[in-house]
TIVO-2410 file (N, C-alpha, C; in nm, 3 decimals):
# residues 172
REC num residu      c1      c2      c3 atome chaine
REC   1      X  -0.553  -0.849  -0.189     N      A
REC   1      X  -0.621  -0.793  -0.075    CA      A
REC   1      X  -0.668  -0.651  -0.107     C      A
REC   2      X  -0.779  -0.607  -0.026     N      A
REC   2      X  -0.820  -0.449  -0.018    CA      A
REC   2      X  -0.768  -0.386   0.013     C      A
REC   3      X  -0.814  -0.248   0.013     N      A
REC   3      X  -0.799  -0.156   0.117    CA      A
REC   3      X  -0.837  -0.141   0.234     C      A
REC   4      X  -1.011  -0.221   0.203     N      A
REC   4      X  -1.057  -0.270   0.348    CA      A
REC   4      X  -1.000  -0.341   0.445     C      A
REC   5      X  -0.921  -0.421   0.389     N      A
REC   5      X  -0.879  -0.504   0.489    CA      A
REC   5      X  -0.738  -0.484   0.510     C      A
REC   6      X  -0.688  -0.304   0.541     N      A
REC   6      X  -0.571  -0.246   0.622    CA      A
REC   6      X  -0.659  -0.232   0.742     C      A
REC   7      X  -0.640  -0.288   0.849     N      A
REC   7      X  -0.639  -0.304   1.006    CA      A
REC   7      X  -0.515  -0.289   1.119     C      A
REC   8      X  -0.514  -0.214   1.190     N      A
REC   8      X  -0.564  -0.067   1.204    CA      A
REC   8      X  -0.524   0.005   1.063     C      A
REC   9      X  -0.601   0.164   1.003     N      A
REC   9      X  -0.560   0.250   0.951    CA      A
REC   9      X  -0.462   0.289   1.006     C      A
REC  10      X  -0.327   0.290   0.960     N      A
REC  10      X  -0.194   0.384   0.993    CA      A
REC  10      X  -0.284   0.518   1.019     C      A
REC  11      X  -0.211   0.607   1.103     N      A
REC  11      X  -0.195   0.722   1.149    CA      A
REC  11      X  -0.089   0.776   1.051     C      A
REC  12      X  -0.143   0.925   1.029     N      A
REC  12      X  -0.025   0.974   0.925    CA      A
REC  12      X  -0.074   0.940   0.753     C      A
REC  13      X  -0.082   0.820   0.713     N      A
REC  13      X  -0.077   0.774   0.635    CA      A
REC  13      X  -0.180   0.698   0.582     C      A
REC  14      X  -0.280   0.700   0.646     N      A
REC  14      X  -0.427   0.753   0.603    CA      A
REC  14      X  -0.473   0.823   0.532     C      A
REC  15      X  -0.418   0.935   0.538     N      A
REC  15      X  -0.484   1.093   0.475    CA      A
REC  15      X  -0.405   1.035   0.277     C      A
REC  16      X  -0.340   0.944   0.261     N      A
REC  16      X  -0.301   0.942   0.112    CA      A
REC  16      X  -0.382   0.764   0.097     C      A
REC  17      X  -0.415   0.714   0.183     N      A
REC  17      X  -0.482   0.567   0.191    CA      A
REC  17      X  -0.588   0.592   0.107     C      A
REC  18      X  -0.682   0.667   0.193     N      A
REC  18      X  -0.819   0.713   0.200    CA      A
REC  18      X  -0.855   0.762   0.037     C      A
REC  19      X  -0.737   0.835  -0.003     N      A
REC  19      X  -0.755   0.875  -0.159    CA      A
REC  19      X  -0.793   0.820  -0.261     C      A
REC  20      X  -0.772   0.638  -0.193     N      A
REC  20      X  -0.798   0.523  -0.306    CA      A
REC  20      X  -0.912   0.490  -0.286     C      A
REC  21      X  -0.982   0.405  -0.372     N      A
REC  21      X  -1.086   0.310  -0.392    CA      A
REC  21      X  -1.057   0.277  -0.281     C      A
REC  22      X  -1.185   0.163  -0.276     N      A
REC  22      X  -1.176  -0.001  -0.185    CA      A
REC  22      X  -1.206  -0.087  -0.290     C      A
REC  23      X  -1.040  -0.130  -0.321     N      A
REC  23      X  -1.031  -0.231  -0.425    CA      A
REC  23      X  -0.906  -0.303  -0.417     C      A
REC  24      X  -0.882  -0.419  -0.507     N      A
REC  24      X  -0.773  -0.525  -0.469    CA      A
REC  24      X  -0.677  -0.415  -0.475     C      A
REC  25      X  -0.546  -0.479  -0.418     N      A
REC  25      X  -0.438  -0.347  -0.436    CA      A
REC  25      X  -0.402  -0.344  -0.604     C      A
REC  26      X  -0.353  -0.480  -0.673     N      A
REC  26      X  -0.312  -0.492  -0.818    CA      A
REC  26      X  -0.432  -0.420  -0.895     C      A
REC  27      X  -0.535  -0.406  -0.865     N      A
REC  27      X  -0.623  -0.356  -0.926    CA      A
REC  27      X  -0.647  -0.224  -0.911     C      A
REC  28      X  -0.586  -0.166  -0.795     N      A
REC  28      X  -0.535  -0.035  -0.806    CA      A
REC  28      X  -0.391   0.047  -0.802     C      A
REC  29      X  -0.340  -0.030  -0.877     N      A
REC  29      X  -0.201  -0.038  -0.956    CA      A
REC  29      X  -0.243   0.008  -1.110     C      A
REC  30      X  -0.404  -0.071  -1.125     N      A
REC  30      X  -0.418  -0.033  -1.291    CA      A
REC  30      X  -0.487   0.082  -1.275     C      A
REC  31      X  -0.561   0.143  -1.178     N      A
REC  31      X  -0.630   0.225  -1.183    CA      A
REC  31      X  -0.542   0.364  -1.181     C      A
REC  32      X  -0.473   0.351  -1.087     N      A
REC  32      X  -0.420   0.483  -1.051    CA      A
REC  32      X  -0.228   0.456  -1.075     C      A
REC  33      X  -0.258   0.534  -1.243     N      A
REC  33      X  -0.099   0.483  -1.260    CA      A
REC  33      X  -0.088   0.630  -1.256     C      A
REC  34      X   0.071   0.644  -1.333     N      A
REC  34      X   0.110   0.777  -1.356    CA      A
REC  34      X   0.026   0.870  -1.457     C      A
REC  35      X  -0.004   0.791  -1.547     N      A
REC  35      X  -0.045   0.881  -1.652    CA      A
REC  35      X  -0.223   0.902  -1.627     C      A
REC  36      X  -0.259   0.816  -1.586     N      A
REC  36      X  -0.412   0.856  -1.526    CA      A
REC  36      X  -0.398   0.956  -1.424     C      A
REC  37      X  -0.286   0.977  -1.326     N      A
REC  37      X  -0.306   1.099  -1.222    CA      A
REC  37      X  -0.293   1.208  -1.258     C      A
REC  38      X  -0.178   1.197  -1.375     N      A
REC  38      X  -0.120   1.341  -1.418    CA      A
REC  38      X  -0.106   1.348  -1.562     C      A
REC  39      X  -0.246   1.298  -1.623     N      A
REC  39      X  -0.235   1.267  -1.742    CA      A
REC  39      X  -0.285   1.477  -1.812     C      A
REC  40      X  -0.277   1.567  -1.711     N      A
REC  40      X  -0.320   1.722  -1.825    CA      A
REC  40      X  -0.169   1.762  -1.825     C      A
REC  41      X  -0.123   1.677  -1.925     N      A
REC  41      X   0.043   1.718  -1.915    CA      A
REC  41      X   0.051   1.880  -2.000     C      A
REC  42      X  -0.037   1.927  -2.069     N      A
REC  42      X   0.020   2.063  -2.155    CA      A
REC  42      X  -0.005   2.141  -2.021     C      A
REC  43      X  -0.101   2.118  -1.885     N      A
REC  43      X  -0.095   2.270  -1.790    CA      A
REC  43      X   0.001   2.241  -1.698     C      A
REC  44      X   0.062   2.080  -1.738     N      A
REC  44      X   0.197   2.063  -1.596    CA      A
REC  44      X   0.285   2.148  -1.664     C      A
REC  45      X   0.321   2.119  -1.794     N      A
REC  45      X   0.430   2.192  -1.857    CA      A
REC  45      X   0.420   2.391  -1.885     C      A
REC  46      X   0.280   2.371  -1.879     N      A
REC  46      X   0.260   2.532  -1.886    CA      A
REC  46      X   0.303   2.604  -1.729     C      A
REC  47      X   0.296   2.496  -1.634     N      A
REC  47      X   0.296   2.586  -1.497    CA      A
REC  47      X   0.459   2.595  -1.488     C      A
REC  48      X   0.543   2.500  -1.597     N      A
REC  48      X   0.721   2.539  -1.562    CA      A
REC  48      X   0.765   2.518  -1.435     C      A
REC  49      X   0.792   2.676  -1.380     N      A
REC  49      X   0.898   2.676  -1.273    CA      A
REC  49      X   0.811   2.753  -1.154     C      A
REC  50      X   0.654   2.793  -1.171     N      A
REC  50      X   0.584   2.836  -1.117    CA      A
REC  50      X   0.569   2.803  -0.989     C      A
REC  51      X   0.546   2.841  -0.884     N      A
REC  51      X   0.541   2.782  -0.721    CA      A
REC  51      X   0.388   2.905  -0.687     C      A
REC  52      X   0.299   2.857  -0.639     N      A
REC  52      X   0.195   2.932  -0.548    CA      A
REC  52      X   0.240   3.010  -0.454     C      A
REC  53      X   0.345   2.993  -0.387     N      A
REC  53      X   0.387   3.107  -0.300    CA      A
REC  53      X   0.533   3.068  -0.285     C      A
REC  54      X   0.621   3.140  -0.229     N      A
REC  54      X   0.793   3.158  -0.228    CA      A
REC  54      X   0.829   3.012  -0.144     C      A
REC  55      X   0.898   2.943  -0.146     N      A
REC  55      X   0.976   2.808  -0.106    CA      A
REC  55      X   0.875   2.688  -0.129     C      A
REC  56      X   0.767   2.722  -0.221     N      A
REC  56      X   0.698   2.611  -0.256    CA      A
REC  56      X   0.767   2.558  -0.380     C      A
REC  57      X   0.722   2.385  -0.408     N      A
REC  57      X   0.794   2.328  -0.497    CA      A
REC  57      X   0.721   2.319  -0.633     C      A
REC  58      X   0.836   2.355  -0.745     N      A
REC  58      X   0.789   2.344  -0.870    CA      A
REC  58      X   0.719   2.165  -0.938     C      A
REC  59      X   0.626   2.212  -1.025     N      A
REC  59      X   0.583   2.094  -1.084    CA      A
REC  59      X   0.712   1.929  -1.107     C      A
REC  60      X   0.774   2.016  -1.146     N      A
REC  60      X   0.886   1.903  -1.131    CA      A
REC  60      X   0.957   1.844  -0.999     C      A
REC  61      X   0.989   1.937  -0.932     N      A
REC  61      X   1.005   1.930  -0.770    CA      A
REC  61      X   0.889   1.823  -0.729     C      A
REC  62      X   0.762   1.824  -0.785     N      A
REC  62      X   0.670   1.772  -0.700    CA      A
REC  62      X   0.670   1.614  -0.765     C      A
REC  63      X   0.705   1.588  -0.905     N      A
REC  63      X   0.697   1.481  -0.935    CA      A
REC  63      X   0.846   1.397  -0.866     C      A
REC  64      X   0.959   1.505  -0.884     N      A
REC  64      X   1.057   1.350  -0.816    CA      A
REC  64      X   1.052   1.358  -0.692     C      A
REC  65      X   0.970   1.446  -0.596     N      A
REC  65      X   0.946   1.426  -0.458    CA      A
REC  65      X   0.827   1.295  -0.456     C      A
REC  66      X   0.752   1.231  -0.564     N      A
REC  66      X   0.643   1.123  -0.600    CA      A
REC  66      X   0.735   1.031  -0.634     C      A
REC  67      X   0.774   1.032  -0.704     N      A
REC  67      X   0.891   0.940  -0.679    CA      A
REC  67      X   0.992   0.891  -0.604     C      A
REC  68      X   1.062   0.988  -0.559     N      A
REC  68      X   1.154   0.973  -0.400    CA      A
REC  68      X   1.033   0.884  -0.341     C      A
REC  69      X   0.914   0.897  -0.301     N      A
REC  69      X   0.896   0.874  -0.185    CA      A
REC  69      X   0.801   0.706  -0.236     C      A
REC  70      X   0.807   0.686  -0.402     N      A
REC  70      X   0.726   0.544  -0.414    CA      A
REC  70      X   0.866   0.446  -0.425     C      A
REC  71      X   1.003   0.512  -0.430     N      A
REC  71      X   1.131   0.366  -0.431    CA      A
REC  71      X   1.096   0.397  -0.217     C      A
REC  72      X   1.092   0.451  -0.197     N      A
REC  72      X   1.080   0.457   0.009    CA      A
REC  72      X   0.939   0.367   0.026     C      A
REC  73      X   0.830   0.375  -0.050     N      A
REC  73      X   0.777   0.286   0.046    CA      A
REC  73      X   0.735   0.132   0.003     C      A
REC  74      X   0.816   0.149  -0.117     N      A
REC  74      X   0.855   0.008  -0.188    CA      A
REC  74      X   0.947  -0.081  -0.121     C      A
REC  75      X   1.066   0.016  -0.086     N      A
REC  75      X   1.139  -0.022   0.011    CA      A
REC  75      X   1.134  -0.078   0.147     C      A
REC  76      X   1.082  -0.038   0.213     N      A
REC  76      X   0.966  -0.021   0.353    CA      A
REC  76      X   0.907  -0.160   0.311     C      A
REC  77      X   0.821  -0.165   0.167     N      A
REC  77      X   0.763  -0.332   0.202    CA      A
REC  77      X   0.804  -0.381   0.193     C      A
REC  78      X   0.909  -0.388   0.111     N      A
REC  78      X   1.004  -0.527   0.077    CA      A
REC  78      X   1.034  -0.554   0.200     C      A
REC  79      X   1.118  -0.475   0.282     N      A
REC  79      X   1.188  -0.563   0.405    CA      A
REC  79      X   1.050  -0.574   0.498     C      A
REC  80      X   0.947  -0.530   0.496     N      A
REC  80      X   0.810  -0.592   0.587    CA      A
REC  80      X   0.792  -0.732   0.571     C      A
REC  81      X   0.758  -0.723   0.414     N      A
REC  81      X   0.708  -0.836   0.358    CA      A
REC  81      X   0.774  -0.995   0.340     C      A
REC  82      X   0.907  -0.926   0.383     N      A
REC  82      X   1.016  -1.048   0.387    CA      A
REC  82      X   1.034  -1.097   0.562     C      A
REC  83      X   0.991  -1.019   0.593     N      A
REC  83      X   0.972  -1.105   0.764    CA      A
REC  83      X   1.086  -0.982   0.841     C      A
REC  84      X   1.153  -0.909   0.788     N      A
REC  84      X   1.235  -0.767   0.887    CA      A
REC  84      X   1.130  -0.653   0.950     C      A
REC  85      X   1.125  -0.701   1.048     N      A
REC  85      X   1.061  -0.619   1.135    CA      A
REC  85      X   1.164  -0.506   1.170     C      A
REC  86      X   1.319  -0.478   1.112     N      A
REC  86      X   1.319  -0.373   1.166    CA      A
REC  86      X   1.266  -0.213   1.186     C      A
REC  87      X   1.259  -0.185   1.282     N      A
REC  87      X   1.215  -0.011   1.252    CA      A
REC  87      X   1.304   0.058   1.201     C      A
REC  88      X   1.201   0.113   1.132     N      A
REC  88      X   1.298   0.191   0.939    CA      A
REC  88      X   1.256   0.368   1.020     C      A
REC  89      X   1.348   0.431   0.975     N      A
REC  89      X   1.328   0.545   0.989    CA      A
REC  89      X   1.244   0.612   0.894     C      A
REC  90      X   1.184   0.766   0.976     N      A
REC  90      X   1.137   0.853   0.836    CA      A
REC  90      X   1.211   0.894   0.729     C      A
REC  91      X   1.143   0.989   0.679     N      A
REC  91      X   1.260   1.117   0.566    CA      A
REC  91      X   1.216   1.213   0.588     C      A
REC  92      X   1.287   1.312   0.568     N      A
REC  92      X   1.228   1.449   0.554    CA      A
REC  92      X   1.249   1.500   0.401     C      A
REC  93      X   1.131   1.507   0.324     N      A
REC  93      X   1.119   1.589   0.234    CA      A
REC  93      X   1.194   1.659   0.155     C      A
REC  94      X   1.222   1.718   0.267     N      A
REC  94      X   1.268   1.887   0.281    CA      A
REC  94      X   1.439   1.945   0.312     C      A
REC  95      X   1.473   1.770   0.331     N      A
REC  95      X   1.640   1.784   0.275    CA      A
REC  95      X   1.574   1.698   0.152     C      A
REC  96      X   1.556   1.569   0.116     N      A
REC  96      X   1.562   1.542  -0.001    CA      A
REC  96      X   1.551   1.653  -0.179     C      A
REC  97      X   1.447   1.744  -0.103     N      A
REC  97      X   1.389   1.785  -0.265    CA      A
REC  97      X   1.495   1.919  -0.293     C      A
REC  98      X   1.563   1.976  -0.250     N      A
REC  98      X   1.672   2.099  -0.300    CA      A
REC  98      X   1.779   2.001  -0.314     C      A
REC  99      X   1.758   1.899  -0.337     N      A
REC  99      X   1.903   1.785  -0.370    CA      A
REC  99      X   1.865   1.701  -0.474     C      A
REC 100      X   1.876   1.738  -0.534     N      A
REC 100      X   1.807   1.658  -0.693    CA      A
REC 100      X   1.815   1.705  -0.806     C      A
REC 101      X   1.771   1.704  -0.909     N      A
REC 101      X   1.821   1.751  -1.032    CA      A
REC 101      X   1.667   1.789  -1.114     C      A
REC 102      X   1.599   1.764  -1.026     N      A
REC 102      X   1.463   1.799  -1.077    CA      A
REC 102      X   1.421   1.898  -1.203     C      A
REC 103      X   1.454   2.001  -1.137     N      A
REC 103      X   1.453   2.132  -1.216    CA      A
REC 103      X   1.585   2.141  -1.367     C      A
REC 104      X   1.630   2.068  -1.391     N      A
REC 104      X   1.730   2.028  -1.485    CA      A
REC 104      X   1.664   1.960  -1.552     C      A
REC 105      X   1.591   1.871  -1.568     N      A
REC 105      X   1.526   1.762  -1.682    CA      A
REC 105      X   1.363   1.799  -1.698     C      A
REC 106      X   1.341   1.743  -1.805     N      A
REC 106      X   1.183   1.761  -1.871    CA      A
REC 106      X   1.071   1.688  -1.811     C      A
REC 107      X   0.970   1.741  -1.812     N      A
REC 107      X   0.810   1.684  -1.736    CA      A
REC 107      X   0.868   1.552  -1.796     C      A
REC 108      X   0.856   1.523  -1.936     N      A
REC 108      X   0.884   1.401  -2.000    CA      A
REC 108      X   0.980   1.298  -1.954     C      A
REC 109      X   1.071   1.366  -1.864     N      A
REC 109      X   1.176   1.267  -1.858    CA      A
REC 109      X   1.116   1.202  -1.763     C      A
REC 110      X   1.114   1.295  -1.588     N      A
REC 110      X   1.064   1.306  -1.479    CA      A
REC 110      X   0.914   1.148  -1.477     C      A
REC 111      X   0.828   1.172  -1.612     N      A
REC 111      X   0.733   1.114  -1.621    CA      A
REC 111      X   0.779   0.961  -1.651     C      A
REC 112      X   0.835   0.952  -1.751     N      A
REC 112      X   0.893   0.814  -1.765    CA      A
REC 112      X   0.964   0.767  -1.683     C      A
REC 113      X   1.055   0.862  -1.576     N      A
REC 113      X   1.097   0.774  -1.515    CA      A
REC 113      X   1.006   0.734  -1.409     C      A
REC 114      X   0.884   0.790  -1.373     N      A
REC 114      X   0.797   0.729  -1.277    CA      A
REC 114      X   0.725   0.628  -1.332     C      A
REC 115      X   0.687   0.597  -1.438     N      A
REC 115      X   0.642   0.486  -1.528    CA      A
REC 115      X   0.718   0.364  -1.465     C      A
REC 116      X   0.868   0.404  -1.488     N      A
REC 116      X   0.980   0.260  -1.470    CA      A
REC 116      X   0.975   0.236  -1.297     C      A
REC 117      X   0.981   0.328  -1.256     N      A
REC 117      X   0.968   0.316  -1.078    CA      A
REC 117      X   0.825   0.228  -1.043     C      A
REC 118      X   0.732   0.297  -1.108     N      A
REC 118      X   0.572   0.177  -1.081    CA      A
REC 118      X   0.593   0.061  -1.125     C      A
REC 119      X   0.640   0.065  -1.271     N      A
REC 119      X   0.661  -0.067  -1.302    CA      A
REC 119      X   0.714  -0.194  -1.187     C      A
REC 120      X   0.812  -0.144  -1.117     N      A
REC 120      X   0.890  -0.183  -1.039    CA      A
REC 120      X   0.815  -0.253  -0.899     C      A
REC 121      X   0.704  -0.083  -0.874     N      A
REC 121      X   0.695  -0.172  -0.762    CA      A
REC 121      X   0.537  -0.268  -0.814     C      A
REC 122      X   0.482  -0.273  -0.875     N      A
REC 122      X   0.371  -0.349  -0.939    CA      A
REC 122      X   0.484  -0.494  -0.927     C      A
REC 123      X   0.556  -0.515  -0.984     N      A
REC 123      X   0.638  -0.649  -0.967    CA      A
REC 123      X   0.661  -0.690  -0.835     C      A
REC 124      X   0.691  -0.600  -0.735     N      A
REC 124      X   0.723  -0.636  -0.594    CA      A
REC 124      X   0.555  -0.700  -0.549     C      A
REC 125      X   0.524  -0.607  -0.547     N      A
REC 125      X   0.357  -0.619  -0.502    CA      A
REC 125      X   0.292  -0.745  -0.585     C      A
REC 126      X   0.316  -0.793  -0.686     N      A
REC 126      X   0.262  -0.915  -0.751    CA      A
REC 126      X   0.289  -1.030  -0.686     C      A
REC 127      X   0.408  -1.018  -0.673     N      A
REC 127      X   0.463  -1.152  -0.551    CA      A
REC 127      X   0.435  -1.158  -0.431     C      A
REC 128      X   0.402  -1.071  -0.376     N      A
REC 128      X   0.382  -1.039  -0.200    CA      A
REC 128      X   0.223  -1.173  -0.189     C      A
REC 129      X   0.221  -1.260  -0.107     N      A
REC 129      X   0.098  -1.335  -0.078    CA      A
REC 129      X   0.031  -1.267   0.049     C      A
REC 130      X  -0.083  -1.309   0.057     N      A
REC 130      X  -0.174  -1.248   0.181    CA      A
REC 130      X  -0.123  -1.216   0.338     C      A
REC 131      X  -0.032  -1.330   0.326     N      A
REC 131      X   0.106  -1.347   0.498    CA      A
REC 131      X   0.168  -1.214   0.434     C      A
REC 132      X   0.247  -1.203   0.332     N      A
REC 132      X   0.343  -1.079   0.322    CA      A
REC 132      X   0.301  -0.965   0.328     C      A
REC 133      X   0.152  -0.932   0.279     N      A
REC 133      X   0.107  -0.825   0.264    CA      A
REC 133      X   0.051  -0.808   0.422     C      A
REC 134      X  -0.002  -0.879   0.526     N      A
REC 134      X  -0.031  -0.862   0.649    CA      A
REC 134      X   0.071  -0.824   0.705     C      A
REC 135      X   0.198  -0.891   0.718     N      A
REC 135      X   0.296  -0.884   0.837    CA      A
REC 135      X   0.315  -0.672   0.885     C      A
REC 136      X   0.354  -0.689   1.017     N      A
REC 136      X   0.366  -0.532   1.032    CA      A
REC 136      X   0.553  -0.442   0.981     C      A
REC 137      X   0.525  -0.361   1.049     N      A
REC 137      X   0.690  -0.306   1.052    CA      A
REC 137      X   0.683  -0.187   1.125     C      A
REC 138      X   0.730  -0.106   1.127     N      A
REC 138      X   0.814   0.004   1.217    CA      A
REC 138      X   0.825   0.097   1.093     C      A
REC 139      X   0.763   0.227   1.043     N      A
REC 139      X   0.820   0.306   0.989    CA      A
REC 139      X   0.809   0.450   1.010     C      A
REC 140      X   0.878   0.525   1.069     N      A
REC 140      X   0.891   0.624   1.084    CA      A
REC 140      X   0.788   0.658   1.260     C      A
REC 141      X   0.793   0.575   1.288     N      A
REC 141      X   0.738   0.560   1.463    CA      A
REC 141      X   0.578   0.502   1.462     C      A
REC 142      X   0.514   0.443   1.313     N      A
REC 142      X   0.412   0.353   1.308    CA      A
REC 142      X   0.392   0.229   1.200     C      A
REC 143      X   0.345   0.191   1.322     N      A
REC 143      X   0.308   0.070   1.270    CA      A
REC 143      X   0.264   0.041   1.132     C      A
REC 144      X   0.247  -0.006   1.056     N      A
REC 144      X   0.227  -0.025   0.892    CA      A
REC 144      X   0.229  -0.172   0.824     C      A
REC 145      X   0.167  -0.157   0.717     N      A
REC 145      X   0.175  -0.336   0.660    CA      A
REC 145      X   0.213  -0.311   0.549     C      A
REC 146      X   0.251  -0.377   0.494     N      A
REC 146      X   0.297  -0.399   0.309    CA      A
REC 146      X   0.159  -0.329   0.224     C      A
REC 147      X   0.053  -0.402   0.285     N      A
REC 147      X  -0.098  -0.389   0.176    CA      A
REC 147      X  -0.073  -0.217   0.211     C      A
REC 148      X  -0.087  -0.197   0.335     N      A
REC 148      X  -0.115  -0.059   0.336    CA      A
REC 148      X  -0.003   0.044   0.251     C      A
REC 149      X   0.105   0.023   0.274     N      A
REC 149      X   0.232   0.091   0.202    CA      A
REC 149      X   0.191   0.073   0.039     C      A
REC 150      X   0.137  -0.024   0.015     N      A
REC 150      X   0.084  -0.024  -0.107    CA      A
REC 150      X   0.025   0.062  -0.144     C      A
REC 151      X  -0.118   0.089  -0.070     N      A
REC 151      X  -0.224   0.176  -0.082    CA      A
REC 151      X  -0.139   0.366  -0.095     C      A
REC 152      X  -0.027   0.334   0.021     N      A
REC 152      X   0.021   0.493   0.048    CA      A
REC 152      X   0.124   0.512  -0.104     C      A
REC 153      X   0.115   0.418  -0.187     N      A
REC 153      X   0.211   0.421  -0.329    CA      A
REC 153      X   0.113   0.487  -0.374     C      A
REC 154      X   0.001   0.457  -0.380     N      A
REC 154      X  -0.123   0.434  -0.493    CA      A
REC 154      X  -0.203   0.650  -0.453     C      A
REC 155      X  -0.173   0.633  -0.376     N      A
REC 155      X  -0.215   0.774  -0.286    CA      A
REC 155      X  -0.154   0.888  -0.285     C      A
REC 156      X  -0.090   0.847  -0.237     N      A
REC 156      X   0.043   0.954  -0.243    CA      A
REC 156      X   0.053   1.056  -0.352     C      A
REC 157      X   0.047   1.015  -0.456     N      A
REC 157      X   0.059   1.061  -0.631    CA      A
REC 157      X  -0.072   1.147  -0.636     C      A
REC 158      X  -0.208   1.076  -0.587     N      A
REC 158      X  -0.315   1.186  -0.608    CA      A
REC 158      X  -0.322   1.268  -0.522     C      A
REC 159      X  -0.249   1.253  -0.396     N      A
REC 159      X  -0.215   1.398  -0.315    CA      A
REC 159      X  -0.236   1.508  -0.367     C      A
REC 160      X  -0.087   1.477  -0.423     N      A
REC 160      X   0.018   1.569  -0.497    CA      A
REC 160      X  -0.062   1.649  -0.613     C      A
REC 161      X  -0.126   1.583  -0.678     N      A
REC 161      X  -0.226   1.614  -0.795    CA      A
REC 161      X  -0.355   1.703  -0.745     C      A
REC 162      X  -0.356   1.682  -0.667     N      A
REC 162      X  -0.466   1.780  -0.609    CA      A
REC 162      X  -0.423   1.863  -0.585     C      A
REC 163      X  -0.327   1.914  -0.512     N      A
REC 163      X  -0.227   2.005  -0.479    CA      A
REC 163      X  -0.265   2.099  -0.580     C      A
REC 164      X  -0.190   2.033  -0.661     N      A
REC 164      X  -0.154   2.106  -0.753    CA      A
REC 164      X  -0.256   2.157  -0.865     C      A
REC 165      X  -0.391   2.081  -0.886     N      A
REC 165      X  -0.496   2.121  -0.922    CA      A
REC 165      X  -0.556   2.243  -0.834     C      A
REC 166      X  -0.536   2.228  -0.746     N      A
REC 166      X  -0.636   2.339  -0.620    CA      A
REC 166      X  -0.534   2.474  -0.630     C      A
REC 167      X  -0.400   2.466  -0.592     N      A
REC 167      X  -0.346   2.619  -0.582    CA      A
REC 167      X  -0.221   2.622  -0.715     C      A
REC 168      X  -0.202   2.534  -0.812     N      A
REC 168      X  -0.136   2.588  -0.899    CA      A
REC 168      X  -0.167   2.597  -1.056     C      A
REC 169      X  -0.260   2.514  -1.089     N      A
REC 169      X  -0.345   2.588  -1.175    CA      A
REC 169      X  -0.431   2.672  -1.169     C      A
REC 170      X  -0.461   2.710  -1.104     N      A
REC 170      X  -0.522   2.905  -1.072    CA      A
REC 170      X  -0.426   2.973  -1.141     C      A
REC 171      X  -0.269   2.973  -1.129     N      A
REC 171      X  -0.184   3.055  -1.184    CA      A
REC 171      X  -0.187   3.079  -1.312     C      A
REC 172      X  -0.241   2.949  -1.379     N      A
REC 172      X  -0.232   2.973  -1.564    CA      A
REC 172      X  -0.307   3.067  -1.580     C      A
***
């Protein structure tokens, strides 16, 4: 399935939808992996421990906060896509990311392990059929489908990359 054919656009979760093509979802699994988003790895590693302004998060901070949040909405489809309609709560960020080990390990590590996390959910998402990828769920007080949680995997990551293109490479 598309992107076109997420009906309604989530609220919220739009603004990382919208980032993608309009293309099959597996087909933008190949498009927009890890290493195509954040493939200028010598200015990730040059920016270190750098933040644009005081309680902003470092390059690394920002990748396992991309990660934290693609096992969450992997998670989120699986139980959609399996017929649990229950309503799943949000997260906040902002306890998760000063709780991690981020800043302890290498761009390199950080990177591979998002490699193995996509890998992961590309397998979930291969199996999901057109019923699984429609059905709705409850997350974080909206409504949502598998296809779309897909799209917010696929999104999410070039957020972040922009981000960080727009106010933290200026710093180099």
């Amino acid at each position: 399935m598309r992107k076109s054919d997420i009906h309604p656009m989530p609220p919220f979760f739009d603004r990382y939808i919208n980032l993608c093509d309009d293309m099959e979802l597996i087909e933008g699994f190949e498009k927009y992996t890890p290493a195509s988003i954040y493939h200028d790895v010598t200015k990730l590693k040059a920016l270190g421990d750098k933040v644009y302004a005081p309680g902003k998060w470092t390059v690394n901070d920002t990748l396992q906060h991309v990660i934290d949040n693609e096992r969450i909405m992997g998670y989120r489809a699986l139980r959609f896509s399996r017929g649990d309609n229950t309503a799943l709560a949000g997260y906040d960020e902002n306890i998760l990311a000063p709780n991690t080990t981020a800043n302890e390990r290498t761009l390199e590590d950080l990177l591979a392990e998002f490699d193995l996390v996509r890998a992961a959910s590309i397998a979930l998402f291969k199996n999901m059929n057109e019923v699984m990828l429609q059905r709705t769920g409850s997350a974080d007080g909206k409504e949502i489908t598998p296809l779309a949680l897909g799209f917010v995997i696929l999104g999410h990551p070039v957020h972040h990359m922009n981000i960080l293109a727009e106010r933290y490479f200026p710093l180099l």
